[in-house]
Every structure is written in C-alpha cells, then in structure tokens.
N, C-alpha and C positions, 0 to 999 in steps of 0.2 A: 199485595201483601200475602205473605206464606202463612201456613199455620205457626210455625216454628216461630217467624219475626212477632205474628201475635201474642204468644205465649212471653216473648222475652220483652218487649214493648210492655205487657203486662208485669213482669217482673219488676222492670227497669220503677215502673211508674207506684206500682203498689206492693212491695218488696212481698214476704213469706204470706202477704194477704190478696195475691193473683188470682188464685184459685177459688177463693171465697166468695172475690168481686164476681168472678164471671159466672157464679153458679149462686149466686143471692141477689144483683144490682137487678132489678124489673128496669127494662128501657122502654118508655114509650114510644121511641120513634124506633120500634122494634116489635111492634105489635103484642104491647105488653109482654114480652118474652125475657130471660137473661140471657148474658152472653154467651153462656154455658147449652143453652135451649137453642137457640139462633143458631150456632155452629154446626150443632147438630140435626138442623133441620135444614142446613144447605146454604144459609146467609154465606156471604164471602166474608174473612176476618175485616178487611177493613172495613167493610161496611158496620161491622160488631166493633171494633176498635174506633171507629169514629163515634159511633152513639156512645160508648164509655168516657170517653174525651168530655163530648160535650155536656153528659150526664153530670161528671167529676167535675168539671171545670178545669181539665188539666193547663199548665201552663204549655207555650209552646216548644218546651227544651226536652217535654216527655211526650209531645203528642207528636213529634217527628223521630223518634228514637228508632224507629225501622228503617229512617232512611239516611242515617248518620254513615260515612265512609268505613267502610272495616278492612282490617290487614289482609294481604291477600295471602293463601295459604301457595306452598311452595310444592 
C-alpha cells in the first residue's frame, strides 16, 4: 500500500475526519502510537491502515478500498 492509497482508504472510510483519526486514534498494536506518529516514524501504511481497521471495526467494503479495480488512465 502507497502513501497516497492510505490517505484515500482513509478518506473513503472516515470522510472530512481522515486526518483527525490518524493524528488522535492511539493504536495499541502500534506501540501506543497514532497513525499519524507511525507513519512518520517509518511503519509501512498498511501496516497503519490495518491497525485502524481493526481499531474501528471497519467493515469489509472499507477495509479493502485500496485494492478496488480503478480506471486505467490513457
């Protein structure tokens, strides 16, 4: 997972409140960190994107949203 699919997975799942979750949510299985902290200390997104999931309890229609088919550009 890219940064970019993180942030839009993010989107998709927690609309105008992405930004909030990843710099407020403490994950434990993230060494007490946020998503926001993790990132920026080198964690891989998915690795951050999956403790969010499970933190959230996302359903499965938002916790695979990065790897949904997209239009190819021409």
């Amino acid at each position: 997972m890219k940064h970019s699919e993180f942030w839009a997975a993010m989107e998709a799942a927690f609309g105008d409140r992405a930004t909030s979750v990843a710099a407020d949510l403490v994950l434990g299985t993230l060494d007490h960190r946020t998503g926001e902290q993790a990132l920026a200390e080198g964690e891989p997104p998915r690795r951050v994107w999956e403790a969010i999931c499970e933190a959230q309890q996302l359903p499965d229609e938002l916790r695979w949203h990065h790897r949904r088919e997209r239009p190819r550009r021409r």
